[in-house]
N, C-alpha and C positions, 0 to 999 in steps of 0.2 A: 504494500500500500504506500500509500504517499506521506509519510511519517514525517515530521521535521520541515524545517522552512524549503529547502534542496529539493527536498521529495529524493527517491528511488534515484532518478538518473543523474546527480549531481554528489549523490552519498560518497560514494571514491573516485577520487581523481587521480592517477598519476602522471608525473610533469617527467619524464627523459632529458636530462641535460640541465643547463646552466640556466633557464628562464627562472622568474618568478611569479609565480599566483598574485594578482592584483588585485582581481576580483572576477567573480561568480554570481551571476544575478539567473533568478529560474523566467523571471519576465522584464523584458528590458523596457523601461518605463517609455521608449520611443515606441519601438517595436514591435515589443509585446513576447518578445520570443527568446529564448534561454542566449545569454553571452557571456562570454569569458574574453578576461584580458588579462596579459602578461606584458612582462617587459623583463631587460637584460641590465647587468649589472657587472656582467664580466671581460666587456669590453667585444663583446660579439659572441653569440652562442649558438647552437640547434641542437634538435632533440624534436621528441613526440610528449602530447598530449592524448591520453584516451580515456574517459569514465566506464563504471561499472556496465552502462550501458552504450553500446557502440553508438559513436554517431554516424550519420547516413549523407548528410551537408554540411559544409561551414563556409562562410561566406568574412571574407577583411572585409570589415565597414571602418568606418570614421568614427569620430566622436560622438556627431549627430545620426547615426545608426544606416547614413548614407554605401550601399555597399560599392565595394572598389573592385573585389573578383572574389568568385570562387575558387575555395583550394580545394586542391586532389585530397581524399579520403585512401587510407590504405588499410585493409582489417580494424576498421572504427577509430583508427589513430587521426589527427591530425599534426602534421608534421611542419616544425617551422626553424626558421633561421634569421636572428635577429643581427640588426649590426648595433654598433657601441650606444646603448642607451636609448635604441628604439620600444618601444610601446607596442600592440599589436590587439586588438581585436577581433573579436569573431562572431557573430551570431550562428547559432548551431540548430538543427535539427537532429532527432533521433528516430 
């Protein structure tokens, strides 16, 4: 069931690599639709993203929840690669 603020699909997250968890919203108050953002602290990183439940889409938006592209999904990971001090969001489907 849908237990906790997260719900089910947000309960485990794991981050691969050098990013950091910035935030995790289950409804993005633009939107409406689950987003995650990271960002880098290591002077440039990559690695995957994947929760307990695979994702199916993720889209880099902007700030204002503007989308910029679709990224490639591999086994429900999303996979990225930041440069020195970039930010990076995503609105997600599952």
């Amino acid at each position: 069931g849908e237990r906790g603020i997260l719900g089910c699909k947000f309960a485990f997250a794991e981050i691969e690599g050098g990013a950091v968890l910035s935030s995790v919203r289950k409804s993005d108050l633009i939107t409406g639709k689950p987003t995650l953002r990271i960002f880098d602290v290591d002077g440039g990183c990559s690695g995957s993203i994947s929760f307990a439940t695979k994702v199916k889409r993720a889209f880099r938006v902007k700030m204002n929840g503007e989308i910029i592209k679709e990224e490639k999904i591999s086994d429900g990971k999303i996979s990225y690669c930041l440069k020195k001090n970039e930010i990076v969001t995503w609105q997600l489907e599952f």
